[in-house]
LUMBA-760187 format. One record per residue (C-alpha): z, y, x; residue number from 1. Coordinates in steps of 0.001 Angstrom, whole numbers. Layout:
BEGIN
PT, Z, Y, X, NUM
...
***
This chain:
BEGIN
PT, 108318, 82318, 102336, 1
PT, 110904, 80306, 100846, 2
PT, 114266, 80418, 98401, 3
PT, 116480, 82286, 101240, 4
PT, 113752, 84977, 102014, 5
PT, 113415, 85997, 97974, 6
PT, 117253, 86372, 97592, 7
PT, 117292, 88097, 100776, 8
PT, 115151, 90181, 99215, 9
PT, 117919, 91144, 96790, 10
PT, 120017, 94159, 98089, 11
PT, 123294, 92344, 96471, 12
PT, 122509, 88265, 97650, 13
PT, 121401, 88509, 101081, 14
PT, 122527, 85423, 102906, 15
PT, 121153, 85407, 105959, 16
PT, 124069, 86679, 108019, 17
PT, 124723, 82721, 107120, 18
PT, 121930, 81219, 108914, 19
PT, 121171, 83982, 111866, 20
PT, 123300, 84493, 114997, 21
PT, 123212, 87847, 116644, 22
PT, 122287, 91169, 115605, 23
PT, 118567, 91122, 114966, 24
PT, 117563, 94221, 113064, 25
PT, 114574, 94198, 110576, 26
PT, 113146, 96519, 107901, 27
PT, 110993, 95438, 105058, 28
PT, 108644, 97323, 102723, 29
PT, 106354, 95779, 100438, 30
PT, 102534, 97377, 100007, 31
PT, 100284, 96672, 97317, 32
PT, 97371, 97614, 99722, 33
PT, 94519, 95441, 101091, 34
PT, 95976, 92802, 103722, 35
PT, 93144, 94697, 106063, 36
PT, 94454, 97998, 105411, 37
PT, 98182, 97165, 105789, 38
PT, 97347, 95797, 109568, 39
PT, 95339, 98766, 110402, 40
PT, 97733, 101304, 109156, 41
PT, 100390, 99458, 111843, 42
PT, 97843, 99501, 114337, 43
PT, 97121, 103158, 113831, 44
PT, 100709, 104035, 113366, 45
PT, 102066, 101751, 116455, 46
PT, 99169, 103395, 118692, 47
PT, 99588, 107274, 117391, 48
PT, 103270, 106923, 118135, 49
PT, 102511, 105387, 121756, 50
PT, 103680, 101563, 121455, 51
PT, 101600, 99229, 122980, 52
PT, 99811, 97121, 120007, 53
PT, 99304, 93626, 121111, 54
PT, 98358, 91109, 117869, 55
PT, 99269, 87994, 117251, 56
PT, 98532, 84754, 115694, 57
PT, 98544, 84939, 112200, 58
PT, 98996, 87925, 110256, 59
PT, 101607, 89272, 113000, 60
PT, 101234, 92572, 114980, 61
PT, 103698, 93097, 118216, 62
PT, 104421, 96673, 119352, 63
PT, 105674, 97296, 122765, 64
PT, 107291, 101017, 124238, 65
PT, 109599, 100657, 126933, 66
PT, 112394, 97809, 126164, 67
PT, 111662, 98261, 122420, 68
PT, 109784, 94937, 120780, 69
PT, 108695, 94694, 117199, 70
PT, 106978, 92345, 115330, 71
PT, 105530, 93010, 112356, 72
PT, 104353, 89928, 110366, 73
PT, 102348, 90631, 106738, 74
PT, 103126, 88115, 104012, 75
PT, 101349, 87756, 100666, 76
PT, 104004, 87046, 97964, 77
PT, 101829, 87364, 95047, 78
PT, 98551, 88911, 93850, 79
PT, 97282, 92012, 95507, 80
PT, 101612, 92045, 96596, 81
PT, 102081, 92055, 100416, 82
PT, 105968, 91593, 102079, 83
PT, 105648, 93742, 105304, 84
PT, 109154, 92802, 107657, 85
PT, 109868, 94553, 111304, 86
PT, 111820, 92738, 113337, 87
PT, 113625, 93682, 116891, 88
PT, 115124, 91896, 118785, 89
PT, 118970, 90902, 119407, 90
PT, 119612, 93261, 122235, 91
PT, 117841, 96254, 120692, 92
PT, 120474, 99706, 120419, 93
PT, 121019, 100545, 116947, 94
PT, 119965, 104475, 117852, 95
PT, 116604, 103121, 118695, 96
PT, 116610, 100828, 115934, 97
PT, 116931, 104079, 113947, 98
PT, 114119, 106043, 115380, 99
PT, 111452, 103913, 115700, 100
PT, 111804, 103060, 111893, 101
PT, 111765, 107020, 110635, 102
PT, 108513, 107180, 112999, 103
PT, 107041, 104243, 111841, 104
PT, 107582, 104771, 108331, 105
PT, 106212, 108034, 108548, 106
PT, 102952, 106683, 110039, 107
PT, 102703, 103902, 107236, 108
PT, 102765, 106810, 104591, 109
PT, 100539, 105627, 101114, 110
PT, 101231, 101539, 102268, 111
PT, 104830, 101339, 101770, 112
PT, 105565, 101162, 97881, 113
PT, 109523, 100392, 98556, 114
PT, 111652, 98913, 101266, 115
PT, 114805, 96546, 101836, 116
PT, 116921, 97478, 105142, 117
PT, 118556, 94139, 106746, 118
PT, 121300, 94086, 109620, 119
***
């Protein structure tokens, strides 16, 4: 994590329309749940809700349903503090976008202490 991903983190300074081309679409929620727990909630979540959960190197988890592709990667920004982003990719409909976050953040339930929504 560096200098640009903390003010992104700020509703009011995010810069990354700057540095990014395209329209990638993420959503980020921190947790202050076990690094363990946050991966198996996605897992449970990505599989109830019929993706296809592939991981990945690293603290990453990639979950596949038709065309749709997200990648969730876990962070640990402090202490028992865990930065949770979802990321699709640049050809992604924003109506899809849409649904798979209200499903997904449904499925997360007691992880997800607050979250930052990023174009």
């Amino acid at each position: 994590m560096n200098a640009f991903d903390i003010i992104s983190m700020s509703l009011g300074l995010d810069l990354s329309a700057l540095f990014e081309r395209g329209e990638k679409k993420e959503k980020r929620f921190t947790s202050t749940s076990s690094y363990e727990r946050i991966l198996e909630r996605v897992e449970e979540a990505g599989g109830k809700l019929g993706y296809n959960v592939q991981k990945r190197k690293g603290a990453a988890i990639g979950l596949i349903k038709g065309r749709l592709t997200i990648l969730v990667h876990v962070t640990e920004v402090a202490e028992s503090l865990f930065l949770v982003d979802l990321k699709t990719g640049d050809r992604e409909d924003v109506e899809a976008e849409e649904l798979y976050w209200g499903d997904l953040k449904d499925g997360f339930g007691d992880i997800v202490s607050w979250h930052i929504e990023g174009t």
